[in-house]
VOPAGU-2260 file (C-alpha; in pm, 1 decimal, decimal comma):
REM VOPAGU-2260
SITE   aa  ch    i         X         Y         Z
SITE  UNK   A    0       0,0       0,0       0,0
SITE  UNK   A    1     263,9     231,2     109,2
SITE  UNK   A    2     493,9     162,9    -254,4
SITE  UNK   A    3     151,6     202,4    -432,6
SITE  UNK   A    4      87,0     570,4    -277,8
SITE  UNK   A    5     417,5     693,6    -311,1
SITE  UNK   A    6     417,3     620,5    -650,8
SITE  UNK   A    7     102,1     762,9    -724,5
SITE  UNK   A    8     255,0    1082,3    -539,0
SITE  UNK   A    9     520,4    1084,6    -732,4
SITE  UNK   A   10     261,7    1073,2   -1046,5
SITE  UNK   A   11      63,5    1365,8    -923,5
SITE  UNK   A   12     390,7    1605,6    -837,6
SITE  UNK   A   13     471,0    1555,8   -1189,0
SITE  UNK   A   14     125,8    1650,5   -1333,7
SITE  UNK   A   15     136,1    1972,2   -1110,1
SITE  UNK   A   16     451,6    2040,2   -1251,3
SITE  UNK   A   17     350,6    2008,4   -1626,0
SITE  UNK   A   18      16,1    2183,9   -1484,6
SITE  UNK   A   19     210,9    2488,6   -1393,8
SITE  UNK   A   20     465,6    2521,2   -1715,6
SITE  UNK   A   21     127,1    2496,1   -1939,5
SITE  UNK   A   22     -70,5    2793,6   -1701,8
SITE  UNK   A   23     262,2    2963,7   -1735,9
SITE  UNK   A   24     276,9    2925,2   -2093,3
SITE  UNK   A   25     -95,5    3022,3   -2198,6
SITE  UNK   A   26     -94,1    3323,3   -1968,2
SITE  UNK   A   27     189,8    3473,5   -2174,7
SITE  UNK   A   28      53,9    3327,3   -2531,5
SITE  UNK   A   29    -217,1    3528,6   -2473,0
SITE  UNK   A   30    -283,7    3877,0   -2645,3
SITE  UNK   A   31    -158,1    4188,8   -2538,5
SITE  UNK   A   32     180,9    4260,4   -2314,5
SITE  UNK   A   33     173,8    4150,4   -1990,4
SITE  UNK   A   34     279,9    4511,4   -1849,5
SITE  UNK   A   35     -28,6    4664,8   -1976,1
SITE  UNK   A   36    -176,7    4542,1   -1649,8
SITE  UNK   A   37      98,6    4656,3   -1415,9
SITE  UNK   A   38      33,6    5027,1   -1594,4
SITE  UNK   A   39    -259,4    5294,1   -1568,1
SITE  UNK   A   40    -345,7    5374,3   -1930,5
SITE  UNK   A   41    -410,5    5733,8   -1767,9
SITE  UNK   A   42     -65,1    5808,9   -1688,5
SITE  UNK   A   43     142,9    5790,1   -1990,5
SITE  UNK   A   44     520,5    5623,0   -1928,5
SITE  UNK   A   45     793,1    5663,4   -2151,5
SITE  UNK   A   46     986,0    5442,6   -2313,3
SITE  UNK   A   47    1311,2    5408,7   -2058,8
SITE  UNK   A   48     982,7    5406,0   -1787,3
SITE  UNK   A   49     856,9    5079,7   -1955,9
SITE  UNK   A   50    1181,0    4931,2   -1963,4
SITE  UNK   A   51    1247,3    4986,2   -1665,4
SITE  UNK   A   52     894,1    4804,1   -1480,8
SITE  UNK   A   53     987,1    4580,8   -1725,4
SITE  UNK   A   54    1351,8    4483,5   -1616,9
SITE  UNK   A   55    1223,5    4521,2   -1234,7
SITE  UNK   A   56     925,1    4273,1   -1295,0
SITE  UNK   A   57    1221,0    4009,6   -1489,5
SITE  UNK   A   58     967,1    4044,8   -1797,7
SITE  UNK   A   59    1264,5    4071,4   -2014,3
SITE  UNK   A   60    1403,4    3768,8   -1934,5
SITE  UNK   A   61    1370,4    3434,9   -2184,2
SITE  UNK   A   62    1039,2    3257,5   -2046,8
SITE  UNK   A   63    1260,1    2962,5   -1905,6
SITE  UNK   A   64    1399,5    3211,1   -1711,9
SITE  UNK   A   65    1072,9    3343,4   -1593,6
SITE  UNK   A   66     923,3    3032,8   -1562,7
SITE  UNK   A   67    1217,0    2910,2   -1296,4
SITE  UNK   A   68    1186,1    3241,7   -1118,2
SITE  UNK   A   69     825,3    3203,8   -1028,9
SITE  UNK   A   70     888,5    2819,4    -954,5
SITE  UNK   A   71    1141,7    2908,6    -714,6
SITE  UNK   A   72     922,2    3134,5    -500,6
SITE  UNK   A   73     605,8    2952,9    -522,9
SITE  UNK   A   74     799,2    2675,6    -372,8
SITE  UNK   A   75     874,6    2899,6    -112,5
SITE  UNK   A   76     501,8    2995,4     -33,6
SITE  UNK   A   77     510,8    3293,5    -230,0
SITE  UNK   A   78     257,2    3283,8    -536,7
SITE  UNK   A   79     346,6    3704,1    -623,3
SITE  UNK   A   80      98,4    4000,1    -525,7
SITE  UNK   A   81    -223,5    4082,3    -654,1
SITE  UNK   A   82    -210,8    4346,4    -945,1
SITE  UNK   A   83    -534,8    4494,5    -896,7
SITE  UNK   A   84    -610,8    4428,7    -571,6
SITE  UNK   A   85    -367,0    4674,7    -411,7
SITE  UNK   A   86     -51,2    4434,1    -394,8
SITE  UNK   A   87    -231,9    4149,4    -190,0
SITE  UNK   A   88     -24,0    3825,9    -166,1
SITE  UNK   A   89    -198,3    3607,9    -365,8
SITE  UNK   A   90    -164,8    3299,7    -132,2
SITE  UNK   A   91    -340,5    3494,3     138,1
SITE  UNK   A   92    -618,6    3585,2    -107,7
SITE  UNK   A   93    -675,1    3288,1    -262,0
SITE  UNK   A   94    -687,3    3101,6      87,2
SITE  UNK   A   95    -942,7    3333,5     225,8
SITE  UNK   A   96   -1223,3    3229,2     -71,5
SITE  UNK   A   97   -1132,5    2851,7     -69,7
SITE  UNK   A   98   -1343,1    2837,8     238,1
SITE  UNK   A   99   -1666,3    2965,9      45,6
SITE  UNK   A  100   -1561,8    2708,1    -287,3
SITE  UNK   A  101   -1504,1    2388,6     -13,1
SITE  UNK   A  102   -1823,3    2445,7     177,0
SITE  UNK   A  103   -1987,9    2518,2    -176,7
SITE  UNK   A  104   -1849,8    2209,2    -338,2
SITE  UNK   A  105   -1850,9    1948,1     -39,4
SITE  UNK   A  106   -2198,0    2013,2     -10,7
SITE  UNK   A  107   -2301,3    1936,8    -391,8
SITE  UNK   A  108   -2060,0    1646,7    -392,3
SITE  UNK   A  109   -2257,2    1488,4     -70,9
SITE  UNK   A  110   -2581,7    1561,7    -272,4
SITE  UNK   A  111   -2459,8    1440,9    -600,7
SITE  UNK   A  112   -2356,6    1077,7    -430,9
SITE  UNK   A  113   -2657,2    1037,0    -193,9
SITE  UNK   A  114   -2912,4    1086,1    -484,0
SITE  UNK   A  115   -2661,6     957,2    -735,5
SITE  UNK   A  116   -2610,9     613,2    -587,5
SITE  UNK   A  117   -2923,7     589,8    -428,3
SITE  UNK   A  118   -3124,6     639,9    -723,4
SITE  UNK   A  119   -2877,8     448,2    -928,0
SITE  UNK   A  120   -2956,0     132,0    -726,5
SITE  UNK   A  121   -3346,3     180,3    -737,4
SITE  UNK   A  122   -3331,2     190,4   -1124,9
SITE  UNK   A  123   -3072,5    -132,6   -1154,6
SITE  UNK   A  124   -3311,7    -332,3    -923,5
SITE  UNK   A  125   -3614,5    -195,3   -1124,4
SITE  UNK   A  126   -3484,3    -225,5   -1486,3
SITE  UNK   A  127   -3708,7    -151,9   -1694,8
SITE  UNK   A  128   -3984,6     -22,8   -1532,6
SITE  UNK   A  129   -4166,1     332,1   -1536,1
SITE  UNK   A  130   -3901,8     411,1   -1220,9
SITE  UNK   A  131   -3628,0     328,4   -1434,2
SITE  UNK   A  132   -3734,8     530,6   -1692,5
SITE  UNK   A  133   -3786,5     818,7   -1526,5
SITE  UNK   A  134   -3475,5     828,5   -1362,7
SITE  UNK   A  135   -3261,1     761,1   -1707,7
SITE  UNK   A  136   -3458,2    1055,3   -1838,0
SITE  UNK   A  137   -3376,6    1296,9   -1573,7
SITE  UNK   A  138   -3015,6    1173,3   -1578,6
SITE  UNK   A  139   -2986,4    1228,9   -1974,1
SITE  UNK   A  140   -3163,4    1558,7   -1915,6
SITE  UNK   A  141   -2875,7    1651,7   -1625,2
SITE  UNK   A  142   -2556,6    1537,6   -1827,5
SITE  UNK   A  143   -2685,2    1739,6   -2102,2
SITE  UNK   A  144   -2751,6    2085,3   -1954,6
SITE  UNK   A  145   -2418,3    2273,4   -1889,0
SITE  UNK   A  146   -2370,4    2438,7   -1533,3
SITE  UNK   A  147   -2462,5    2789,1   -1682,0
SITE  UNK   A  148   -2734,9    2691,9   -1854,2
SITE  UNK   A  149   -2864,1    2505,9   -1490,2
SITE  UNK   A  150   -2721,1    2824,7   -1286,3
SITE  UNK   A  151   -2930,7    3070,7   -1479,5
SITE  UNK   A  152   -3277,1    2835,4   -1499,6
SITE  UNK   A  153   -3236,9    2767,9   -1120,0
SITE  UNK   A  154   -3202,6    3136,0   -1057,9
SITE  UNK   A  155   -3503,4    3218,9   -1235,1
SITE  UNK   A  156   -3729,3    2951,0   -1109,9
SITE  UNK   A  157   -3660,2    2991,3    -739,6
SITE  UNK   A  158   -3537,7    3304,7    -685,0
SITE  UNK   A  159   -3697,4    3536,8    -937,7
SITE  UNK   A  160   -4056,0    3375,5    -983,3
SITE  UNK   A  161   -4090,6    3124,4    -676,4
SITE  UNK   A  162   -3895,0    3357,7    -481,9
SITE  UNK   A  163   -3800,4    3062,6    -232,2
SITE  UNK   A  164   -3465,4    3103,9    -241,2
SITE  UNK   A  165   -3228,9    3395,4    -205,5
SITE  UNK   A  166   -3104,7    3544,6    -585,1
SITE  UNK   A  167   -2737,9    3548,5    -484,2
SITE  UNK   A  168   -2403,4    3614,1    -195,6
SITE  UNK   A  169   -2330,3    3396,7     111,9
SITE  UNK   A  170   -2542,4    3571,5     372,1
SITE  UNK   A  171   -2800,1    3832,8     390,8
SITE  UNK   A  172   -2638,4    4184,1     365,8
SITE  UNK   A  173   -2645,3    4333,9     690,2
SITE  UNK   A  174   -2761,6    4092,7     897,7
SITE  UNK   A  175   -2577,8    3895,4    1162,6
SITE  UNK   A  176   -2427,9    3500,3    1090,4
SITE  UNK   A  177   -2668,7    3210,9    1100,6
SITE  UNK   A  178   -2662,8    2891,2    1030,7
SITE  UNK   A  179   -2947,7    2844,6     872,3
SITE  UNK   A  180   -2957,8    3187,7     669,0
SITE  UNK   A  181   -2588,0    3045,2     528,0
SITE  UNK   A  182   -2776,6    2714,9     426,0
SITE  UNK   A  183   -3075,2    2901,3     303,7
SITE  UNK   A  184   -2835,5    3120,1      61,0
SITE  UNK   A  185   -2614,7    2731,5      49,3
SITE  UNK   A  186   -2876,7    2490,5     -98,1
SITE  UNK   A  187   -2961,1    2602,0    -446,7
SITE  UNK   A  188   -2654,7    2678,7    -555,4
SITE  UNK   A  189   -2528,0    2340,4    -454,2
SITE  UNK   A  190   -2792,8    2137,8    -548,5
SITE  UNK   A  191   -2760,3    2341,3    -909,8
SITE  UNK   A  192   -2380,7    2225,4    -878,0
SITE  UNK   A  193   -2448,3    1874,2    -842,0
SITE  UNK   A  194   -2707,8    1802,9   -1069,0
SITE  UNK   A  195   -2416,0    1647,9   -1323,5
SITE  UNK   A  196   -2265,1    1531,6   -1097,0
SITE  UNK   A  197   -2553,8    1331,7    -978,1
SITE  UNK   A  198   -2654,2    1227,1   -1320,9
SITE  UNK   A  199   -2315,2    1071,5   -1419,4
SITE  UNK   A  200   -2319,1     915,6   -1106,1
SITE  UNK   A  201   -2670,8     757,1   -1126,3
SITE  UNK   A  202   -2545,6     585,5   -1487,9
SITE  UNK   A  203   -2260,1     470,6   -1372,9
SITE  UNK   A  204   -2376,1     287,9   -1087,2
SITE  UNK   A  205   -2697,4     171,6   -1243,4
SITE  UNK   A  206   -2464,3      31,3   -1539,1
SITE  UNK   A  207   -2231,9    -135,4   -1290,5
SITE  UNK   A  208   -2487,0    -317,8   -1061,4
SITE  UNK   A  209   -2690,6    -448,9   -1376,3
SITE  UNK   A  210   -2338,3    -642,8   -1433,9
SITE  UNK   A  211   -2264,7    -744,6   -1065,0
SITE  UNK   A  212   -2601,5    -893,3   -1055,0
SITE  UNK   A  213   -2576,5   -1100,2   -1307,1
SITE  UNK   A  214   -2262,2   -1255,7   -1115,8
SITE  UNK   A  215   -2263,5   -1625,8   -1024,3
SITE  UNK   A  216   -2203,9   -1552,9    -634,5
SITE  UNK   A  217   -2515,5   -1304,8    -668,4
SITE  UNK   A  218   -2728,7   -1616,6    -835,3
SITE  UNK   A  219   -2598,1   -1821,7    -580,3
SITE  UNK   A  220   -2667,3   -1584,3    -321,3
SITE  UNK   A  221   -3004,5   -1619,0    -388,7
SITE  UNK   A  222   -3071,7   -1950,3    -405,8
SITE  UNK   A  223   -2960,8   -1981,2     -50,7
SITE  UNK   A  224   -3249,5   -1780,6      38,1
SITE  UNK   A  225   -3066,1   -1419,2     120,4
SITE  UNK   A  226   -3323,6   -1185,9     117,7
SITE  UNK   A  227   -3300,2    -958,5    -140,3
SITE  UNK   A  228   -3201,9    -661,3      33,1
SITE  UNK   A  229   -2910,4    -811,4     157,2
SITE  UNK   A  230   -2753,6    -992,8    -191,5
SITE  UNK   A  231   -2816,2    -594,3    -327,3
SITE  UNK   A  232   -2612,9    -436,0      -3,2
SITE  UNK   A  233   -2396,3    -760,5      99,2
SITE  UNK   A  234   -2264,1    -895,1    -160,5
SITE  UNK   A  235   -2367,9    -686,0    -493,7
SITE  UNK   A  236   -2294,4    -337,5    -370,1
SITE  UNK   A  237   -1935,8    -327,3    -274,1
SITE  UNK   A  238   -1797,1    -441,3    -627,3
SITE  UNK   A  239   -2057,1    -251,9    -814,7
SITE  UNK   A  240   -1927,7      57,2    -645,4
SITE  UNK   A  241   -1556,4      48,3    -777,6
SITE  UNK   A  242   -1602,7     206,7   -1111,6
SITE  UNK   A  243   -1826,2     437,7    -886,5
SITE  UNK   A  244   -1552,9     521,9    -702,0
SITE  UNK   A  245   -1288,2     607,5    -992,4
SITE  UNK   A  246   -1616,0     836,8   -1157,8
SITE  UNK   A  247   -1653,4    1031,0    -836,4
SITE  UNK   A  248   -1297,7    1158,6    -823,0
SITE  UNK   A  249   -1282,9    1220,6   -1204,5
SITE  UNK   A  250   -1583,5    1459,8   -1130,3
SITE  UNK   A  251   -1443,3    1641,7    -899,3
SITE  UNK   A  252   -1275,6    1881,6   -1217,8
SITE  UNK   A  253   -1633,9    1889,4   -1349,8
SITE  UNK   A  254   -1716,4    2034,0   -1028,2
SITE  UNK   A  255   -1471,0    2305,6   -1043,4
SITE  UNK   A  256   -1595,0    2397,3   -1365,7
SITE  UNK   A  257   -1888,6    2399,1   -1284,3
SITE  UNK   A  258   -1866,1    2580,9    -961,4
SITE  UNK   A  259   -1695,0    2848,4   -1196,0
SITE  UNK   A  260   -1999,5    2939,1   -1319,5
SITE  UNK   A  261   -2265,1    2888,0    -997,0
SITE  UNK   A  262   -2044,6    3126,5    -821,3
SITE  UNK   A  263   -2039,7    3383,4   -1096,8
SITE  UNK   A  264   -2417,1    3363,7   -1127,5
SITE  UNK   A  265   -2492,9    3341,1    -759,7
SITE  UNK   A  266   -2251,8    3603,3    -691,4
SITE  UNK   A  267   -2068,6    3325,2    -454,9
SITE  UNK   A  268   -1748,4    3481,4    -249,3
SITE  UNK   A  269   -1513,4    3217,7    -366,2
SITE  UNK   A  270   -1233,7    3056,2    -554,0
SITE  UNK   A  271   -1469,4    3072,4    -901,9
SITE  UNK   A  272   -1604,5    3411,9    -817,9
SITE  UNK   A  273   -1192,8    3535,8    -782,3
SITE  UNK   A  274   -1055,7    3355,3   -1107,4
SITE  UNK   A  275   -1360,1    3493,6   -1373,5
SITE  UNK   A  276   -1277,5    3898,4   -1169,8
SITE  UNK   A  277    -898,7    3843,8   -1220,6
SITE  UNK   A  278    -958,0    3693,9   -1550,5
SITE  UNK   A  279   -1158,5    4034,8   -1675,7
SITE  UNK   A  280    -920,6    4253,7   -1489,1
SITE  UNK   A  281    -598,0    4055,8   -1646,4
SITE  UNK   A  282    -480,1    4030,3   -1298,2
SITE  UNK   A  283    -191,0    3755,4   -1409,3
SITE  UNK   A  284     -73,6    3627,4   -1021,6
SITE  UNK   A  285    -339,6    3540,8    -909,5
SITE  UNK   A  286    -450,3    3367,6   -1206,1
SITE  UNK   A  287    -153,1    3208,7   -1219,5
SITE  UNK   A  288    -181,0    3106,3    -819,0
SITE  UNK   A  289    -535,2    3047,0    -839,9
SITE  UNK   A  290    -537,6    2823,5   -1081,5
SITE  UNK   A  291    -254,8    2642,2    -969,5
SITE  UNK   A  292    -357,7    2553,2    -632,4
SITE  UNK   A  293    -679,9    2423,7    -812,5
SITE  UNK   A  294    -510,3    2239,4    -957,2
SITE  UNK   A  295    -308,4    2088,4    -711,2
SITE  UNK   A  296    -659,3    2033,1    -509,1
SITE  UNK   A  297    -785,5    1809,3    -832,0
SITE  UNK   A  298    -478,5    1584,2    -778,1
SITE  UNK   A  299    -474,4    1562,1    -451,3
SITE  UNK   A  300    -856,0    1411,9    -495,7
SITE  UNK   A  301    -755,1    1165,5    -742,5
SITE  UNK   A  302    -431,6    1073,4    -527,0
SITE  UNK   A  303    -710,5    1005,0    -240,4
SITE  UNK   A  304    -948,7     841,1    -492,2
SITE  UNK   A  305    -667,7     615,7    -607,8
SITE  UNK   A  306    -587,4     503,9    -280,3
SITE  UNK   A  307    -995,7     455,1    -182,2
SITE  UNK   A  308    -989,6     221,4    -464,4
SITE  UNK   A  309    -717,1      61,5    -329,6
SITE  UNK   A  310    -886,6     -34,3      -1,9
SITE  UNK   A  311   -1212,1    -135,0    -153,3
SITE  UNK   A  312   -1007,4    -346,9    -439,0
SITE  UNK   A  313    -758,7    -538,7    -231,2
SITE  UNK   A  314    -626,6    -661,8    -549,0
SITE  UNK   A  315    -494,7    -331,9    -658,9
SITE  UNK   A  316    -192,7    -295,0    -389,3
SITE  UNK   A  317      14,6    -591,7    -558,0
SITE  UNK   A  318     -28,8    -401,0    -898,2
C-alpha cells in the first residue's frame, strides 16, 4: 500500500509540474503585453519608464527564465501580489475564498452521491420499469444541460418567480451570521452544482450493478435464500461501487468547472467568483496562483481516490 501511494505521489507532483509550465505558458501566449496590467493607461510612461517596470518585474528575461523564477518562489510559499487588488499576496487571497468554494463544493458532492447512488440502485433493481425510466430521463436531461445553462434556470425559477430562495451572496447583507440563513443562501446553488454530478453518477452505478447482478455468487446468493435486500447491499454493492468510485474523483474537475460558473451567477465569495474577476481585470498572479492551487486540489482528490480504490479493491496494492 505504502509503494503504491508513493508512486502515485510521485505521479501527481509531476502533473502539477507540467500543470504549472502549461498555465505559465498560456498566460503569456495570450494577447496583449503583460505590463499593460501593471500600468494605468491614464498616466502615460515613456519608453526608458517601460523598460524599466519591465527589467524590475524580470519580464525581459527568456520565459525559461521566468518560468524558474516564479517556480522558485512559489515553492517557497510565495505565489506574487495581486495586481489589482492593491498588492495582496496572492496565497493569502486565494486562501481566504477557498473556504466559500469547499463548503460550496462538499456540499453538492454529498448531494450528487446520496441521490446519485441511491437512485442508481433503485433503477438497476427496477430495470425496466416506469421508475427506471424516469430516472434515465432525468439523468440524460442533467448530463446534457451545462452548469450555466442550470445556474441561470435555477435562478429564475426559485429566486426570481418562486422567490423561495435567495437570488445570490453567502449571507443576507447586513444581517448577523446564522446557520441556517448560510444554508438558506447554500442549498440552491449546490444542489444546481451537483445536478451532473448526480446524473453521471446515477449511470454509472446503475450500469455497474446491472453487471454485478448477473454474477454467479449473486445467483448463488439467492438460491440460498438471502433476502433480497441483503444480496443488493452484501454482496452486490461493494464491487458494483468500484467504477463508482474512480467516476466520483474524475468529477471532482467537473465540479470546479462547474462551480466556476454557480459562483459567478450566484454572486458566490469564492475561488470561481476570484478567477472569472482576475480573468476580466488581467490580474496575471493570481490567475496564475489560483489556478494552480486548483489544480493541485484536483490531484490531490484523485491521489485520495486512487488510494480509496485501493482499499475497496484489495487486489490493486500488488499491482
Amino acid at each position: 500500500m505504502l509503494t503504491f501511494s508513493l508512486r502515485r505521489l510521485a505521479i501527481g507532483i509531476g502533473m502539477l509540474l507540467a500543470l504549472s509550465v502549461l498555465i505559465f505558458l498560456l498566460l503569456r501566449l495570450t494577447p496583449g503585453d503583460p505590463i499593460d496590467a501593471y500600468i494605468d493607461p491614464n498616466i502615460p510612461l515613456s519608453p526608458a519608464d517601460l523598460a524599466e517596470l519591465r527589467s524590475r518585474l524580470g519580464l525581459d528575461q527568456p520565459l525559461p527564465v521566468q518560468y524558474l523564477a516564479w517556480l522558485q518562489q512559489a515553492l517557497t510559499g510565495n505565489l506574487g501580489y495581486s495586481i489589482k487588488r492593491m498588492d495582496q499576496p496572492v496565497l493569502g487571497l486565494v486562501m481566504s475564498r477557498i473556504g466559500p468554494t469547499i463548503l460550496l463544493m462538499g456540499t453538492a458532492l454529498v448531494i450528487s452521491i446520496i441521490v446519485g447512488i441511491a437512485t442508481g440502485i433503485i433503477s438497476a433493481v427496477r430495470r425496466n420499469s416506469v421508475t427506471d425510466v424516469s430516472f434515465s430521463v432525468l439523468a440524460l436531461a442533467g448530463i446534457s444541460s451545462p452548469a450555466f445553462l442550470s445556474a441561470l434556470i435555477g435562478l429564475y425559477v426559485f429566486a426570481v418567480r418562486l422567490n423561495w430562495m435567495p437570488s445570490g451572496g453567502m449571507l443576507t447583507p447586513g444581517e448577523p451570521f446564522s446557520v441556517l440563513d448560510l444554508v438558506h443562501h447554500l442549498i440552491l446553488p449546490a444542489c444546481l452544482l451537483a445536478v451532473a454530478q448526480a446524473a453521471l453518477i446515477m449511470r454509472y452505478m446503475r450500469a455497474s450493478l446491472l453487471e454485478v447482478l448477473n454474477q454467479d455468487y449473486v445467483r448463488t446468493a439467492r438460491a440460498k435464500g438471502v433476502i433480497e435486500f441483503w444480496v443488493i447491499v452484501k454482496h452486490a454493492l461493494r464491487n458494483a461501487l468500484l467504477p463508482v468510485v474512480t467516476l466520483i474523483g474524475s468529477t471532482i474537475g467537473l465540479a470546479i468547472g462547474g462551480a466556476i460558473f454557480i459562483e459567478s451567477v450566484f454572486n458566490w465569495p469564492g475561488m470561481g467568483l476570484l478567477l472569472v474577476d482576475s480573468v476580466e481585470t488581467r490580474d496575471y498572479p493570481v490567475i496564475m496562483g489560483a489556478t494552480l492551487i486548483i489544480g493541485a486540489c484536483v490531484i490531490l482528490v484523485n491521489l485520495l481516490t486512487d488510494m480509496t480504490y485501493a482499499v475497496i479493491d484489495p487486489r490493486i496494492k500488488v499491482g
